[in-house]
N, CA, C and O atoms as a Tripos MOL2 file, in Angstrom:
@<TRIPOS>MOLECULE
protein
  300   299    75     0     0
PROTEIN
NO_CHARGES

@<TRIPOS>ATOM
      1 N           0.8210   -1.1700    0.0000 N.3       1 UNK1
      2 CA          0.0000    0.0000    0.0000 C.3       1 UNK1
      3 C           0.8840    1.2600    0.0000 C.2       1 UNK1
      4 O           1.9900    1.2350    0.5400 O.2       1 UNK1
      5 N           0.3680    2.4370   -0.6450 N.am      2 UNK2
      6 CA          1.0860    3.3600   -0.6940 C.3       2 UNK2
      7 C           1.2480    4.4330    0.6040 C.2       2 UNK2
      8 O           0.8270    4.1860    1.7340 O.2       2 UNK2
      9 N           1.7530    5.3320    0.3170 N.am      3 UNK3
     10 CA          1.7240    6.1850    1.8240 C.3       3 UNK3
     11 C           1.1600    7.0500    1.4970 C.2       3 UNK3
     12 O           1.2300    7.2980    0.2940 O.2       3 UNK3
     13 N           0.3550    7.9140    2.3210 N.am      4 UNK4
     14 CA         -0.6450    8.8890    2.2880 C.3       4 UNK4
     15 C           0.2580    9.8850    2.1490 C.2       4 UNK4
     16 O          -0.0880   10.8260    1.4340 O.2       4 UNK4
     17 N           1.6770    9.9310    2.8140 N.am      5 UNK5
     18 CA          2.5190   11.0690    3.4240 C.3       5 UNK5
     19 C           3.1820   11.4600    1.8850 C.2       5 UNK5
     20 O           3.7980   12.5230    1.8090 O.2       5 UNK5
     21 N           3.0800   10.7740    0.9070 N.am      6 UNK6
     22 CA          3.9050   11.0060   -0.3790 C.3       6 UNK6
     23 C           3.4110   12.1820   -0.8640 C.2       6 UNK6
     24 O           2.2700   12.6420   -0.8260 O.2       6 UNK6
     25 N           4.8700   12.7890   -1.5280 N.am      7 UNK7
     26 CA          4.8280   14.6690   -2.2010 C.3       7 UNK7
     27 C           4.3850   14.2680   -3.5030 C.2       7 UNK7
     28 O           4.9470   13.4250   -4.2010 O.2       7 UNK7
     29 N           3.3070   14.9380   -3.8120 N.am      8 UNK8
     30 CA          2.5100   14.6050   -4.6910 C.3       8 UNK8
     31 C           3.0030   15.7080   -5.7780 C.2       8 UNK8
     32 O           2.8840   15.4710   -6.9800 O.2       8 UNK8
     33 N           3.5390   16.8730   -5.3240 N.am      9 UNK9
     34 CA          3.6820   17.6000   -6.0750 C.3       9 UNK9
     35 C           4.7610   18.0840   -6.8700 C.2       9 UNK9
     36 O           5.5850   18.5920   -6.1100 O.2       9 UNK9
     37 N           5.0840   18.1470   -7.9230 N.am     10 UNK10
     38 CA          6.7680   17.6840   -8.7240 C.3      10 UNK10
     39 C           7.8350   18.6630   -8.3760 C.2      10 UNK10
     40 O           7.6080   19.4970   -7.5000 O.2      10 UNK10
     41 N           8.7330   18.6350   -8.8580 N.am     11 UNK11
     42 CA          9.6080   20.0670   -8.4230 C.3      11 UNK11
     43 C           9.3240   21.5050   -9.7010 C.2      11 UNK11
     44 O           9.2560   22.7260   -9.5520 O.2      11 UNK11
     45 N           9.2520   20.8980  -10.5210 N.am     12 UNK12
     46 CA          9.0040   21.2810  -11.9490 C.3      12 UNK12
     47 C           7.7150   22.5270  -11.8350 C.2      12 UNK12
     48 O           7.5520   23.6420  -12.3310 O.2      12 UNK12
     49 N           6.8230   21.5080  -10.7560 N.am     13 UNK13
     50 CA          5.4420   22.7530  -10.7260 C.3      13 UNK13
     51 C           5.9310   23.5310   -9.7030 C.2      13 UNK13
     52 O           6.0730   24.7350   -9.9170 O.2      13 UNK13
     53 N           6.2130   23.0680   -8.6320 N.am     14 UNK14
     54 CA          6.9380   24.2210   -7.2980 C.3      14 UNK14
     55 C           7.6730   25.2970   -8.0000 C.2      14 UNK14
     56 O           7.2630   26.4290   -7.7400 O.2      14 UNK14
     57 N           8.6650   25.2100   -8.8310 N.am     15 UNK15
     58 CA          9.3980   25.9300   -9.5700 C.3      15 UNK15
     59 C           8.6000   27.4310  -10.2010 C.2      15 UNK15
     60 O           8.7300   28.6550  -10.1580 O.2      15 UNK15
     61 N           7.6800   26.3290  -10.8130 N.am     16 UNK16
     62 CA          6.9160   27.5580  -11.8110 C.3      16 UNK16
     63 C           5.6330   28.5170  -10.5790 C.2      16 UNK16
     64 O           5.1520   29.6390  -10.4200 O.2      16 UNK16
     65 N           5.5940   27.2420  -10.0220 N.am     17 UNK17
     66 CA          4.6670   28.5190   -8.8360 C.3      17 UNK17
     67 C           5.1710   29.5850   -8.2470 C.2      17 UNK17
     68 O           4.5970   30.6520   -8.0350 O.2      17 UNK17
     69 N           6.8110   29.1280   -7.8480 N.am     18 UNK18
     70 CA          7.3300   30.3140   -7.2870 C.3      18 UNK18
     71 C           8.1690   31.2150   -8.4650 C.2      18 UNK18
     72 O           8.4350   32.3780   -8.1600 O.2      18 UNK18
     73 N           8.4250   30.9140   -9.2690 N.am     19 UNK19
     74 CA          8.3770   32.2590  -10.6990 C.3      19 UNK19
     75 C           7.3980   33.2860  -10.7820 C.2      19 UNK19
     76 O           7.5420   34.5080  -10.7420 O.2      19 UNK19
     77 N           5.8170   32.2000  -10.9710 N.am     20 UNK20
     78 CA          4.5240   33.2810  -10.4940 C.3      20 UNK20
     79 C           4.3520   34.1290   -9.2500 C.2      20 UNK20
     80 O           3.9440   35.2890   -9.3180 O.2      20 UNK20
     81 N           4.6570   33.5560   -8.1590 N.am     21 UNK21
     82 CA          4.5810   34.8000   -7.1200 C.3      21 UNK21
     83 C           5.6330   35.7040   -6.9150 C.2      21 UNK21
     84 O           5.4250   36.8030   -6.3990 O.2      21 UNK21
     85 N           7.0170   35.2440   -7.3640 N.am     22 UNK22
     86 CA          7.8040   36.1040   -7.9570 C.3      22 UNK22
     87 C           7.2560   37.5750   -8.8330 C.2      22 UNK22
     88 O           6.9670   38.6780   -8.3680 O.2      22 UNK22
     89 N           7.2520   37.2130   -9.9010 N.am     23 UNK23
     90 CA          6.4080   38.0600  -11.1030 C.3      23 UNK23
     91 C           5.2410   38.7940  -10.2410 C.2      23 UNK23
     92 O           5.1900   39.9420   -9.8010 O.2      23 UNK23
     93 N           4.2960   37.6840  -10.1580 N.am     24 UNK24
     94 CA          3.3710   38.9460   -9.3720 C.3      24 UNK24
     95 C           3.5320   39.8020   -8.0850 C.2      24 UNK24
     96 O           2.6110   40.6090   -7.9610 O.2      24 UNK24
     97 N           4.6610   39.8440   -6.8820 N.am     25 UNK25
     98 CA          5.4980   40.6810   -6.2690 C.3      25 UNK25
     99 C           6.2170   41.7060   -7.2230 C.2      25 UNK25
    100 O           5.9890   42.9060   -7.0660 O.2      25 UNK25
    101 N           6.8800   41.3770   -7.9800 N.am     26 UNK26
    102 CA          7.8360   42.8800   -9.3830 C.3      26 UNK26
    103 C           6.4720   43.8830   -9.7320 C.2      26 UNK26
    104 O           6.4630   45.0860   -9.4690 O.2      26 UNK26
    105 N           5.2760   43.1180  -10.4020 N.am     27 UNK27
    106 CA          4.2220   43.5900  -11.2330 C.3      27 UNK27
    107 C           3.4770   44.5990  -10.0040 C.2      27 UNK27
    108 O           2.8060   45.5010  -10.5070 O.2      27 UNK27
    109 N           3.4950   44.5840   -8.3730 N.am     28 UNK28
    110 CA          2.9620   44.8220   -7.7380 C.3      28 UNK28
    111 C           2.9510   45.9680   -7.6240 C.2      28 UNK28
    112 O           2.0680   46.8040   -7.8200 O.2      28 UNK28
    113 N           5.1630   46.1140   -6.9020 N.am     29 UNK29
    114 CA          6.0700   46.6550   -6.7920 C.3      29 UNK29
    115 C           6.0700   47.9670   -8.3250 C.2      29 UNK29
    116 O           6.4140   49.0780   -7.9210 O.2      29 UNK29
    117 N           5.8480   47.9440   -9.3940 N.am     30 UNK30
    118 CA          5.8310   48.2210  -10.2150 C.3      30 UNK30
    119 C           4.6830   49.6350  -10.3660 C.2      30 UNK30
    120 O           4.8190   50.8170  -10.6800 O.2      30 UNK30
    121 N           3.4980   48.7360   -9.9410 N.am     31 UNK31
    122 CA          2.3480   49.1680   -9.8170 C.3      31 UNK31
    123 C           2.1710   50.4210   -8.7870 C.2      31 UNK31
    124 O           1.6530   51.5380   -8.8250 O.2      31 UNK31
    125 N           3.0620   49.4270   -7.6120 N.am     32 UNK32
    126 CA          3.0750   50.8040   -6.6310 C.3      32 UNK32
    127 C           3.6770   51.8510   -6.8500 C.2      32 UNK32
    128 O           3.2080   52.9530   -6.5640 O.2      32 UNK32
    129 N           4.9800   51.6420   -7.4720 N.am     33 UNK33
    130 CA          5.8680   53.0030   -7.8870 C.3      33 UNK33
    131 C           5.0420   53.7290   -8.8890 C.2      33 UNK33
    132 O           4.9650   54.9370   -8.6620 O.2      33 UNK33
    133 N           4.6080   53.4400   -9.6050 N.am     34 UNK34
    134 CA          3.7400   54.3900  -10.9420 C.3      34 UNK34
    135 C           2.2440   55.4110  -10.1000 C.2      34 UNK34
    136 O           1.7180   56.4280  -10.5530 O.2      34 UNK34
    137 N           1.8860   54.6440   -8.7500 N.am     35 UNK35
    138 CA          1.1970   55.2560   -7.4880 C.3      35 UNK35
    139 C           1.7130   56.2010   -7.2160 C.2      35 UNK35
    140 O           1.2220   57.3260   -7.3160 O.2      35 UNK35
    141 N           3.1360   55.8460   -6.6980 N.am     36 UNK36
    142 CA          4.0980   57.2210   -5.8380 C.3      36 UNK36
    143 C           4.2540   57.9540   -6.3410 C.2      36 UNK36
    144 O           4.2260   59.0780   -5.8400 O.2      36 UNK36
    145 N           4.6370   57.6280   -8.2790 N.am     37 UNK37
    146 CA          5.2310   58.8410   -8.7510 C.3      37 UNK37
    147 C           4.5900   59.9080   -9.3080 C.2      37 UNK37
    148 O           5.3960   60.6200   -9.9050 O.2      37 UNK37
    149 N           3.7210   60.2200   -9.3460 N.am     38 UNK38
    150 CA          3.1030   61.6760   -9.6670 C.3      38 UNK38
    151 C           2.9710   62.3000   -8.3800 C.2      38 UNK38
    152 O           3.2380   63.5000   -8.4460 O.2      38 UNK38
    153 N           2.6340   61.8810   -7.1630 N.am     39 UNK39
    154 CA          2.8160   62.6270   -5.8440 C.3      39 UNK39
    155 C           3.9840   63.1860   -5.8760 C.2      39 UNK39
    156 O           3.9580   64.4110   -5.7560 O.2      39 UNK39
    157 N           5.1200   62.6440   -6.0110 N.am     40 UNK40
    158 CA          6.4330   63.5260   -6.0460 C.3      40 UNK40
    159 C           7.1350   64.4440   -7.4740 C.2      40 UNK40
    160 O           8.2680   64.9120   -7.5790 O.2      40 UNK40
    161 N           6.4110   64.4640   -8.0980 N.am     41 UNK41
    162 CA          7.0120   64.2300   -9.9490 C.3      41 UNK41
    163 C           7.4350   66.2390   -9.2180 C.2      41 UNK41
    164 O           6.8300   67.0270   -8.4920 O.2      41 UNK41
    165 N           8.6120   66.2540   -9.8810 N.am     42 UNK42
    166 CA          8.7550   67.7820   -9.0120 C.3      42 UNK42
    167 C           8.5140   68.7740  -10.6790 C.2      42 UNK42
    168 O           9.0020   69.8820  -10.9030 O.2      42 UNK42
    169 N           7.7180   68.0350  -11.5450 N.am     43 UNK43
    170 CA          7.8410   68.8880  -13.1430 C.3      43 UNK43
    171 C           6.3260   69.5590  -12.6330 C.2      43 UNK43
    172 O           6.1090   70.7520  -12.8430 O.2      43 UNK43
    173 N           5.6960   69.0230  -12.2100 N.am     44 UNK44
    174 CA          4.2090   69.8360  -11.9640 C.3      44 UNK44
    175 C           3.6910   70.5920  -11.1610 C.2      44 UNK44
    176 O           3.4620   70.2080  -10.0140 O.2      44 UNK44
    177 N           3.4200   71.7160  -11.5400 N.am     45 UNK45
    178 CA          3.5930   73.0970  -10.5080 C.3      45 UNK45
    179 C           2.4890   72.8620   -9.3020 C.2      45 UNK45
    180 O           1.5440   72.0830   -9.1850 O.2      45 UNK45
    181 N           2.9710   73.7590   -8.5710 N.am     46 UNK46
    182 CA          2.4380   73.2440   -6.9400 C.3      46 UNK46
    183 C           1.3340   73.8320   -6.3510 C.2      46 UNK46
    184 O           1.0750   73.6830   -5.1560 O.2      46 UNK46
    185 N           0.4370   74.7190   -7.3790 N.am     47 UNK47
    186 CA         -0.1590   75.4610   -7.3120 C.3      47 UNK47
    187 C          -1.5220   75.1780   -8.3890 C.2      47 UNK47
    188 O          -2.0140   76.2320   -8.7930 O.2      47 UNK47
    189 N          -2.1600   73.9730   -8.8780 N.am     48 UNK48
    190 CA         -2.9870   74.1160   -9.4820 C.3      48 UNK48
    191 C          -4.3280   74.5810   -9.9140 C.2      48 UNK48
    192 O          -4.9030   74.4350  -10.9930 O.2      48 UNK48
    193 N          -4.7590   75.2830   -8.6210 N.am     49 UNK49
    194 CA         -5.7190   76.0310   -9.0670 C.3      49 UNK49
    195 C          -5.6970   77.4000   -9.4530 C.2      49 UNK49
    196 O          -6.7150   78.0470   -9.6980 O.2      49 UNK49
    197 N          -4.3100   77.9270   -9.5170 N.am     50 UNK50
    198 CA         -3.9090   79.1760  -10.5150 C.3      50 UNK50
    199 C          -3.5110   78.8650  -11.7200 C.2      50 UNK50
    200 O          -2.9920   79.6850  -12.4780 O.2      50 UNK50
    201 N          -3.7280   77.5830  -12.0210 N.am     51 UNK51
    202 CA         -2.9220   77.2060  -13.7080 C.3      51 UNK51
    203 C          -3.9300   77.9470  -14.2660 C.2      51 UNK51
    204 O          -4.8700   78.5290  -13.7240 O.2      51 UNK51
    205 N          -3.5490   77.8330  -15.6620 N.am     52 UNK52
    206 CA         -4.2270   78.6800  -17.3110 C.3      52 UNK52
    207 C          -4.1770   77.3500  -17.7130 C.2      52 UNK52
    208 O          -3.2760   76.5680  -17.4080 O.2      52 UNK52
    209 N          -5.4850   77.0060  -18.6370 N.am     53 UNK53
    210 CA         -5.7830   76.1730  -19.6580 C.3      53 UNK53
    211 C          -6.7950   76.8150  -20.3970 C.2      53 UNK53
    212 O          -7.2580   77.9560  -20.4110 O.2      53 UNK53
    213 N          -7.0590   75.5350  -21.1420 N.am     54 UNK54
    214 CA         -7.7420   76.0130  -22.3590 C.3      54 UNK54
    215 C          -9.7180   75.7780  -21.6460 C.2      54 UNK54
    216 O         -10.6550   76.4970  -21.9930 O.2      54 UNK54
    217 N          -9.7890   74.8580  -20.8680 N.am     55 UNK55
    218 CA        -10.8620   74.8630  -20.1170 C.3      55 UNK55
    219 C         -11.2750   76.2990  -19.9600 C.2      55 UNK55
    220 O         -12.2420   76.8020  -20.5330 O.2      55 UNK55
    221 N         -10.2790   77.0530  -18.9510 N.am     56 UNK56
    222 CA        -10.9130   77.8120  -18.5720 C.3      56 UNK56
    223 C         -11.2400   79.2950  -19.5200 C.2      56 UNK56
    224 O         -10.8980   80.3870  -19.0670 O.2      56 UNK56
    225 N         -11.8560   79.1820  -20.7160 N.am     57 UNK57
    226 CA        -12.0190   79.8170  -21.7810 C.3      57 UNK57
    227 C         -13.4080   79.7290  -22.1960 C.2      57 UNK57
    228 O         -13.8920   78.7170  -22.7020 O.2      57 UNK57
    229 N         -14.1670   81.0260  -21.9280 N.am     58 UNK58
    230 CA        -15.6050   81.0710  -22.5400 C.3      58 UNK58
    231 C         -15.9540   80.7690  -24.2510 C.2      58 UNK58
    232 O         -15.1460   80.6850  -25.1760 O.2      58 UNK58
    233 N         -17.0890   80.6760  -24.2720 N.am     59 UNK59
    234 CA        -17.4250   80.2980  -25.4980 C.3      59 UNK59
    235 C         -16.3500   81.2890  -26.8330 C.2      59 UNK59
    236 O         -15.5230   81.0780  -27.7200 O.2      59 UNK59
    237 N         -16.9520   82.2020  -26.2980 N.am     60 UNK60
    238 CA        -16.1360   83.5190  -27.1570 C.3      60 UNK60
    239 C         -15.1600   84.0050  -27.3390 C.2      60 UNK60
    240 O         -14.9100   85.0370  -27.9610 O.2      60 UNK60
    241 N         -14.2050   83.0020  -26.5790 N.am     61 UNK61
    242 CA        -12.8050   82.7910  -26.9540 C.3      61 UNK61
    243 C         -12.3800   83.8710  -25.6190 C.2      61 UNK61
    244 O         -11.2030   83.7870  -25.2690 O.2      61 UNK61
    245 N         -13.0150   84.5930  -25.0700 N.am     62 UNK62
    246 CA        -12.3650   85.5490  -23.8620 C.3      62 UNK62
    247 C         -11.8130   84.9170  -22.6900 C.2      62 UNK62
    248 O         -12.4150   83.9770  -22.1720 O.2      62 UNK62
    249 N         -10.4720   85.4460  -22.1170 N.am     63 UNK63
    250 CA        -10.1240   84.4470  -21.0360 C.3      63 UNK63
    251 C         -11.7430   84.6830  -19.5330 C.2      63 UNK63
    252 O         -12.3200   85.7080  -19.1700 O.2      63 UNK63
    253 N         -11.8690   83.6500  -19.2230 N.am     64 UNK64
    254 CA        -12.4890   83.6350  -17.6600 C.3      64 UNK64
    255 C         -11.8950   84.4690  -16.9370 C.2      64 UNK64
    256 O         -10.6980   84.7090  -17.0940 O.2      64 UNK64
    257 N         -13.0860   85.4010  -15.4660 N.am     65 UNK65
    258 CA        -12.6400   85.6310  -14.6310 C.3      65 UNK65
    259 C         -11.7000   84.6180  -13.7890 C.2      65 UNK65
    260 O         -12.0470   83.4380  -13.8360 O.2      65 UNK65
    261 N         -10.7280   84.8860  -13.1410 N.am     66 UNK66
    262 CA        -10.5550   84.4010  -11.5110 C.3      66 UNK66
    263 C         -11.2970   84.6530  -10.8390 C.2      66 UNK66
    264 O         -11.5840   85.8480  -10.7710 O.2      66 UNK66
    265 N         -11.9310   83.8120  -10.0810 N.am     67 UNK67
    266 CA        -12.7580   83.9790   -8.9230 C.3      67 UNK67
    267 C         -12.4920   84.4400   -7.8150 C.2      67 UNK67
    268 O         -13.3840   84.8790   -7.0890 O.2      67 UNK67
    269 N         -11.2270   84.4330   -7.4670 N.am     68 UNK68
    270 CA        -11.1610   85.2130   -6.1030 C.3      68 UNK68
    271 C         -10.1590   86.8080   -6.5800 C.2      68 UNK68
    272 O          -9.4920   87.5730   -5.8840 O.2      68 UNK68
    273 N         -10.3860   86.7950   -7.6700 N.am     69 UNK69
    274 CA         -9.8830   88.3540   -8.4950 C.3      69 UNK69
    275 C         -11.1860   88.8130   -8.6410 C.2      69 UNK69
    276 O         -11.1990   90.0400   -8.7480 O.2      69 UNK69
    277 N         -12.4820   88.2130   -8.6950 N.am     70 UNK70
    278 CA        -13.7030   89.1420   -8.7600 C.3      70 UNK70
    279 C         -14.1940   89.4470   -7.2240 C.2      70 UNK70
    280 O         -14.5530   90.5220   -6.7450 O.2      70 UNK70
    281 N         -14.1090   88.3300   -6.6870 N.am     71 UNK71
    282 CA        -14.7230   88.4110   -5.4120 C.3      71 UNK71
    283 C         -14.0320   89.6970   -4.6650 C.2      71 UNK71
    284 O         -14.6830   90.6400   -4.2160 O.2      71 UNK71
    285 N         -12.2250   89.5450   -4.5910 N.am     72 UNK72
    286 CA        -11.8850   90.9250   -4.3450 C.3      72 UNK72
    287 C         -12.5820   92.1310   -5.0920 C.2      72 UNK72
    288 O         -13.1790   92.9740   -4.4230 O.2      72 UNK72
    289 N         -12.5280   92.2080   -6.2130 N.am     73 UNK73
    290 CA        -13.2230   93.4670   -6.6970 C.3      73 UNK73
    291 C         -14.4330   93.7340   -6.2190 C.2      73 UNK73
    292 O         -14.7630   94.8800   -5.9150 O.2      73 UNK73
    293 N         -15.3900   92.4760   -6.0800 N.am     74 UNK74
    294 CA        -16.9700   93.1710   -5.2330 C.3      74 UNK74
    295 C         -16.7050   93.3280   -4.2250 C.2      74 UNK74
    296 O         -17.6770   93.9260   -3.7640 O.2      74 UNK74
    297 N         -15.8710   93.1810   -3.3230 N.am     75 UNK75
    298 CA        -15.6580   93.8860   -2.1010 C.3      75 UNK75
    299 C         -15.0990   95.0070   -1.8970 C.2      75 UNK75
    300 O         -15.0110   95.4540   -0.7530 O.2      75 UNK75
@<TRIPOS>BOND
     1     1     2 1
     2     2     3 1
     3     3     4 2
     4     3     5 am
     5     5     6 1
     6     6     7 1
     7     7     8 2
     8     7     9 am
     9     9    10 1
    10    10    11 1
    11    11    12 2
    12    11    13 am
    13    13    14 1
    14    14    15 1
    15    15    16 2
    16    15    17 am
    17    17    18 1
    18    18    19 1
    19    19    20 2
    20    19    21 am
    21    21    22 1
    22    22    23 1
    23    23    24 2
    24    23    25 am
    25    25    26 1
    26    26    27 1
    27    27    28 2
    28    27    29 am
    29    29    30 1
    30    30    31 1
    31    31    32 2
    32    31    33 am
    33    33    34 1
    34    34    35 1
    35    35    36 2
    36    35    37 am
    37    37    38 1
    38    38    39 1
    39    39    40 2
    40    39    41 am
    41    41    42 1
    42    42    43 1
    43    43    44 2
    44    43    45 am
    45    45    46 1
    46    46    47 1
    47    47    48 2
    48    47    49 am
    49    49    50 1
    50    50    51 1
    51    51    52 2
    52    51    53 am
    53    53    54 1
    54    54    55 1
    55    55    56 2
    56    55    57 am
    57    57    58 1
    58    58    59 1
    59    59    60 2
    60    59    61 am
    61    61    62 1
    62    62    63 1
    63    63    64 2
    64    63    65 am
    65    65    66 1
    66    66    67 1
    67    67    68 2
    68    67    69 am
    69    69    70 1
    70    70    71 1
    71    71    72 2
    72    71    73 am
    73    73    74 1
    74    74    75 1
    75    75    76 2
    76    75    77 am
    77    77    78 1
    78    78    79 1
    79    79    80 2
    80    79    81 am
    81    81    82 1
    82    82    83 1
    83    83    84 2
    84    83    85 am
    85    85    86 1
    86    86    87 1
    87    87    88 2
    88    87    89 am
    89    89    90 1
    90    90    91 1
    91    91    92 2
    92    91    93 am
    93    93    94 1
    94    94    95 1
    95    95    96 2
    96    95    97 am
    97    97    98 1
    98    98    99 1
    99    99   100 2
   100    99   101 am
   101   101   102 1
   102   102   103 1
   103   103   104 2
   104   103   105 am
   105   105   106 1
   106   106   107 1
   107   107   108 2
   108   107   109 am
   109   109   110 1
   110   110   111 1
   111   111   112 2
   112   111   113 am
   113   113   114 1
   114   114   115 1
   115   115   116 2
   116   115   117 am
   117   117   118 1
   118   118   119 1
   119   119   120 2
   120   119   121 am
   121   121   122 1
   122   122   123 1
   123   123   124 2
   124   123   125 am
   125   125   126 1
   126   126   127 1
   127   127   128 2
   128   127   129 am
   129   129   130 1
   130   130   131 1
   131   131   132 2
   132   131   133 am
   133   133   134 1
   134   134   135 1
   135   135   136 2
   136   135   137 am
   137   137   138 1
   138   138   139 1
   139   139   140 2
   140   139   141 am
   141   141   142 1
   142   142   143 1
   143   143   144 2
   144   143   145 am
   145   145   146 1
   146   146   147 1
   147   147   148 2
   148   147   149 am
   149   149   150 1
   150   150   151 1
   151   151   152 2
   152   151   153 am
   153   153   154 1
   154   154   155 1
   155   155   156 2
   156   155   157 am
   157   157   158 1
   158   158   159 1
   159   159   160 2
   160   159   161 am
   161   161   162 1
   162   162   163 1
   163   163   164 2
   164   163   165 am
   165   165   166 1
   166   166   167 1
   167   167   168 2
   168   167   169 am
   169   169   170 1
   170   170   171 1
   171   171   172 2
   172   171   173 am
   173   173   174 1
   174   174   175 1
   175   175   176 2
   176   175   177 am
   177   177   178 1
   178   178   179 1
   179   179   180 2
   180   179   181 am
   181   181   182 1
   182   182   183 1
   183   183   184 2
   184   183   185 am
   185   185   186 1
   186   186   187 1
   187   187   188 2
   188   187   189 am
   189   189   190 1
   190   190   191 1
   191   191   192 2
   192   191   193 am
   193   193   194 1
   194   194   195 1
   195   195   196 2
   196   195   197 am
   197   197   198 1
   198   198   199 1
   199   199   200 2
   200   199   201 am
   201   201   202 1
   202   202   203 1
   203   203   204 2
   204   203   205 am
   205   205   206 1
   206   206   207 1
   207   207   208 2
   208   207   209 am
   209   209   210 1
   210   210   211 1
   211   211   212 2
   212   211   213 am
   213   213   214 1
   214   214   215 1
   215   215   216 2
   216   215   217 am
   217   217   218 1
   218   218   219 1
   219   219   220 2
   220   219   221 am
   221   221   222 1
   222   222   223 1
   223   223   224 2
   224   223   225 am
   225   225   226 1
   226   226   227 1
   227   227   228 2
   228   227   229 am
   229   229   230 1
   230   230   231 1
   231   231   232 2
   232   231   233 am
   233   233   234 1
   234   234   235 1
   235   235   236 2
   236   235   237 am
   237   237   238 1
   238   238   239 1
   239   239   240 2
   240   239   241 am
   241   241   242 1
   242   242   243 1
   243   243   244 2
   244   243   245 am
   245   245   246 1
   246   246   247 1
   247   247   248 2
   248   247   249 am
   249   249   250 1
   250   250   251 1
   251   251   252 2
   252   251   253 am
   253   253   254 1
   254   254   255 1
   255   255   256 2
   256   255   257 am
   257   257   258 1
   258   258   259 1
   259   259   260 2
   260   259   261 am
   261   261   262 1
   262   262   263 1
   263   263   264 2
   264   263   265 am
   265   265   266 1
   266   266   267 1
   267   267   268 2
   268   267   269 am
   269   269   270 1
   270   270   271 1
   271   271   272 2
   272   271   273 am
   273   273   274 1
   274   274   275 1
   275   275   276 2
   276   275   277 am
   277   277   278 1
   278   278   279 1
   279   279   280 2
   280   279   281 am
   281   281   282 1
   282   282   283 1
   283   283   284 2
   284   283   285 am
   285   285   286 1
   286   286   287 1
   287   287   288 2
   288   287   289 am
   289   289   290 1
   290   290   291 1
   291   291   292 2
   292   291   293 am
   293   293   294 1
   294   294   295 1
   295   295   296 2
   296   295   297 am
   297   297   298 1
   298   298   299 1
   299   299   300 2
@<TRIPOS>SUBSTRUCTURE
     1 UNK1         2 RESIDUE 1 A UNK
     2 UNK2         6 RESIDUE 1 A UNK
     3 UNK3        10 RESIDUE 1 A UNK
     4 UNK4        14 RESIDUE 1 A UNK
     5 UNK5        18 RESIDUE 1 A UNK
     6 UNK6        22 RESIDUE 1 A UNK
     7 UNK7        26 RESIDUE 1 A UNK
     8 UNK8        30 RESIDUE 1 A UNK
     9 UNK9        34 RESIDUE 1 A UNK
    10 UNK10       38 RESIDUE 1 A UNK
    11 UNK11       42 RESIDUE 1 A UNK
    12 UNK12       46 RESIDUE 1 A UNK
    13 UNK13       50 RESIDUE 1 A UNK
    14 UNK14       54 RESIDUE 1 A UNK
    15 UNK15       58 RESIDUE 1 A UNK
    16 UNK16       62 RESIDUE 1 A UNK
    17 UNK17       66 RESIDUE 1 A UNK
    18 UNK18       70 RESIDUE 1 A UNK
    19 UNK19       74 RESIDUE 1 A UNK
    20 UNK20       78 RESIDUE 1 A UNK
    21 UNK21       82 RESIDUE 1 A UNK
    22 UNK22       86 RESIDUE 1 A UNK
    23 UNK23       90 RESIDUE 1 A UNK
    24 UNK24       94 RESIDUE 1 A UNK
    25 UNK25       98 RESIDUE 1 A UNK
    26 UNK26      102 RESIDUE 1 A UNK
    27 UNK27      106 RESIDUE 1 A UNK
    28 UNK28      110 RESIDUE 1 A UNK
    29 UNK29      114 RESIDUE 1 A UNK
    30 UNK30      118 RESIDUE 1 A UNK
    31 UNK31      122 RESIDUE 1 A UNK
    32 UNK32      126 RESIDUE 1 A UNK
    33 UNK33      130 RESIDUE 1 A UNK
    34 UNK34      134 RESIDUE 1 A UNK
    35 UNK35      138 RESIDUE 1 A UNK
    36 UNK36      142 RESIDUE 1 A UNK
    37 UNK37      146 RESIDUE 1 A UNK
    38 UNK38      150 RESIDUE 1 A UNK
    39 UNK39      154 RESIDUE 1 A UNK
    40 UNK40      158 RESIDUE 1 A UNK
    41 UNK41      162 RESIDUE 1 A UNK
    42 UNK42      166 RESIDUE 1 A UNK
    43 UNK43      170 RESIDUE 1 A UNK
    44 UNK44      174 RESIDUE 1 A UNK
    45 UNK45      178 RESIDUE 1 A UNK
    46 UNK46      182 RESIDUE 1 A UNK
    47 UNK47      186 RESIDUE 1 A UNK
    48 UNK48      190 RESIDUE 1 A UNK
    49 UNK49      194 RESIDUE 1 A UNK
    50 UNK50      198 RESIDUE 1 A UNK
    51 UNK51      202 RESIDUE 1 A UNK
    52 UNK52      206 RESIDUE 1 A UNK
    53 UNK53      210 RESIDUE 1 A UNK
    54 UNK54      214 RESIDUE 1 A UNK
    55 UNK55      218 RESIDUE 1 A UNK
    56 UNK56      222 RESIDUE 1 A UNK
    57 UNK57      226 RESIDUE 1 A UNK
    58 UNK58      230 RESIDUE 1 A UNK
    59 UNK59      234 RESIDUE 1 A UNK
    60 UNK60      238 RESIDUE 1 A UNK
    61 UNK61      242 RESIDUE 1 A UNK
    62 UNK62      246 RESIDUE 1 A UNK
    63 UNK63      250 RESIDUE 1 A UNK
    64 UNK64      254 RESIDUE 1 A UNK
    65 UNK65      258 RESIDUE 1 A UNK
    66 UNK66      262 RESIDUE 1 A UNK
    67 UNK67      266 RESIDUE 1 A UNK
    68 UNK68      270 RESIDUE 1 A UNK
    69 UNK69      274 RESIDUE 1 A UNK
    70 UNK70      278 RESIDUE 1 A UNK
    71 UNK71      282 RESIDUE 1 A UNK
    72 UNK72      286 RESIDUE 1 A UNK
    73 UNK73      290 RESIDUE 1 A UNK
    74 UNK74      294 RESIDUE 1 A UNK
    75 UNK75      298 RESIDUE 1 A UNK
């Protein structure tokens, strides 16, 4: 009779399982850095709600008020 206690499982598959959790630890790791890096990216100004875009442009091509450049003025 055989033994219950026998490794059923080859070396061949152990191998490739731990390649996969390998890989998916790098892919993680990977994942997380592409997270971090726009929090620190030091190219993007630190101040975005004074940027200029093209958003903020009325139909009629005139730039938008600032809002707290009008609000000073009604006061």
């Amino acid at each position: 009779m055989a033994s219950s206690g026998k490794k059923k499982t080859t070396m061949a598959k152990l191998t490739r399982e731990r390649r996969l959790r390998e890989r998916r630890l790098e892919k993680q790791a990977k994942k997380d850095a592409r997270k971090q890096a726009p929090a620190h990216h030091p190219d993007l100004p630190a101040d975005t709600l004074n940027a200029t875009s093209e958003s903020a442009r009325t139909v009629a091509g005139q730039p938008a008020l600032d809002p707290v450049t009008q609000a000073l003025a009604d006061a």
